[in-house]
C-alpha positions, -999 to 999 in steps of 0.1 A, spaced: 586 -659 109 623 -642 114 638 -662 81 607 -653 60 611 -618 70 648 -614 62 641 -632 29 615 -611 17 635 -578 27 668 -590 7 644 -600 -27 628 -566 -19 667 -545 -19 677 -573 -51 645 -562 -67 652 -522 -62 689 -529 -69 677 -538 -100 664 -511 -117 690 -489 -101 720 -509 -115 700 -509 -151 698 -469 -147 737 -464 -135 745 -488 -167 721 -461 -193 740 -436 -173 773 -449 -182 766 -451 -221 751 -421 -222 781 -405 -212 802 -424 -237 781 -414 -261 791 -381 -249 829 -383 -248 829 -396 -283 817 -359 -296 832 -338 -265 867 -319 -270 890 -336 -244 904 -294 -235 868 -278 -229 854 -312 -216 822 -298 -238 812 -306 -274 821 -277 -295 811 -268 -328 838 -293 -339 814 -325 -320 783 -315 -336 794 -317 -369 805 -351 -366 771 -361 -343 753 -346 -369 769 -364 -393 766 -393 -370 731 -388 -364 726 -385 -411 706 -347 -407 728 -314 -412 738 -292 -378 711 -268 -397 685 -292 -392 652 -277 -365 654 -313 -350 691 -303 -340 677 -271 -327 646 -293 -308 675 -315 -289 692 -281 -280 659 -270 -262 654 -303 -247 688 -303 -230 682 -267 -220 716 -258 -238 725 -225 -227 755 -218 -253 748 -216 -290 771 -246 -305 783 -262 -272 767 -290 -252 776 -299 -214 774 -329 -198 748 -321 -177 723 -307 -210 733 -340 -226 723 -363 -203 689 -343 -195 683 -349 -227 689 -380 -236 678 -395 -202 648 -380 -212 650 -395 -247 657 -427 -231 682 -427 -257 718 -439 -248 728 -442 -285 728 -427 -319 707 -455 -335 679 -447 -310 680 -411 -303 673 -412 -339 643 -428 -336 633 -403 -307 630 -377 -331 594 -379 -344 586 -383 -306 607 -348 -298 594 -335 -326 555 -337 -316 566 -326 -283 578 -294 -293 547 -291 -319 523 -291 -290 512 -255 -280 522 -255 -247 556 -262 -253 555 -243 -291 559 -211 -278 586 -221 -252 606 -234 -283 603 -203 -302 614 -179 -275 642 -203 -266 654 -203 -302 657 -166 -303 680 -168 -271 700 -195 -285 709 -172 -315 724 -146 -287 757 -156 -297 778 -130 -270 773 -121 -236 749 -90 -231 736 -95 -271 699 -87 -275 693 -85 -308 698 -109 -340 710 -96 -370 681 -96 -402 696 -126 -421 702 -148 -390 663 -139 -379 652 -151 -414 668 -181 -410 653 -184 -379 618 -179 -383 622 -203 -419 632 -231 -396 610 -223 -362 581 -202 -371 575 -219 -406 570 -255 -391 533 -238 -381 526 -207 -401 543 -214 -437 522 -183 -459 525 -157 -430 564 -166 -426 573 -166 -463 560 -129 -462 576 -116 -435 609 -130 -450 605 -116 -478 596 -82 -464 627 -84 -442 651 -83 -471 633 -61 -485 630 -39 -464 662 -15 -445 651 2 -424 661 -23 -398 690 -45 -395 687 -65 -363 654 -81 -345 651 -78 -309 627 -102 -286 601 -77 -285 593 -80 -324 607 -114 -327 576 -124 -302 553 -98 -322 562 -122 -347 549 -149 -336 515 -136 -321 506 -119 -357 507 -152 -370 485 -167 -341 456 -138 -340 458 -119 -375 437 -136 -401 459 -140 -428 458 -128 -458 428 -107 -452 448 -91 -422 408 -75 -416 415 -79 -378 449 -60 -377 443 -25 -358 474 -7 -357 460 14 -327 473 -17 -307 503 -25 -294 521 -43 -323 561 -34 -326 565 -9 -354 585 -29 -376 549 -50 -381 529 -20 -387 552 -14 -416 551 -50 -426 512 -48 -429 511 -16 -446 537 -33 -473 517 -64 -473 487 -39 -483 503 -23 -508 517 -52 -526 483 -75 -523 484 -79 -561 
């Protein structure tokens, strides 16, 4: 009884040893994966490392899916990865090198595209774009770029408007989150391009009254 005992308890810690070692080993190249991109000073990967990954990786650093892995690792700096955001990605990729965290990508991409995590992206990017400490605003030609690349993945007519009123228009010259997430609900609830259920007597940010009222003007 003793021996069978004391063999099945060793197969059971060789079994659960198993796994563990398999993990620690993912571990291990995922971090190599890292130091191959990370400046040796910083012990990060600076602008510098995501050129090359990108480059690595065949898409260019202005690429949304670059932007989608950036929100998956929780990256708080714009242009720099930690450790730690690298490996919450990629452990959650299951993808410990570049061969198959490119073939994560239509799975990270759906991911984001569902709307319970949509909206989470969208903010996020706005906060990525917050280059300096304290910032709270993006500049117009940075937020067009923006909502091109996050908003337009869902709401390609309204976007292409609102760019184009943007540079058109000057009476503003930076977005703040308020109006960046007006954005995004005007293209969720506003029938577009009839815009019949738009009452400027709620509380829309000005700058989309204005947009509206060009939009009107210019329906031709």
């Amino acid at each position: 009884m003793r021996r069978s005992s004391k063999k099945s308890s060793s197969s059971t810690a060789a079994a659960t040893a198993g796994p563990t070692k398999a993990v620690s080993k993912e571990t291990e190249r995922i971090d190599q994966l890292f130091y191959t991109y990370a400046d040796r000073a910083s012990g990060m990967i600076d602008p510098e490392g995501i050129e090359t990954f990108c480059s690595h990786l065949e898409v260019p650093h202005t690429d949304v899916r670059i932007l989608m892995l950036a929100w998956k690792m929780g990256s708080e700096k714009q242009g720099y990865f930690t450790l730690d955001e690298w490996r919450t990605a990629l452990k959650a990729l299951r993808a410990d090198s570049i061969s198959k965290l490119k073939k994560t990508f239509p799975e990270l991409v759906q991911e984001v595209m569902r709307p319970s995590n949509f909206l989470d992206f969208y903010t996020y990017a706005f906060r990525y774009c917050l280059t300096e400490d304290k910032k709270k605003c993006i500049e117009i030609p940075v937020a067009c770029e923006l909502l091109n690349l996050v908003l337009g993945l869902q709401f390609r007519p309204q976007v292409d408007k609102l760019i184009n009123y943007l540079k058109y228009q000057s009476e503003y010259k930076v977005i703040n989150m308020d109006q960046w997430m007006g954005f995004y609900r005007f293209c969720n609830e506003i029938n577009f391009p009839s815009l019949d259920n738009y009452d400027s007597d709620l509380a829309w940010p000005l700058i989309l009254d204005n947009f509206v009222e060009w939009l009107r003007e210019n329906k031709s």
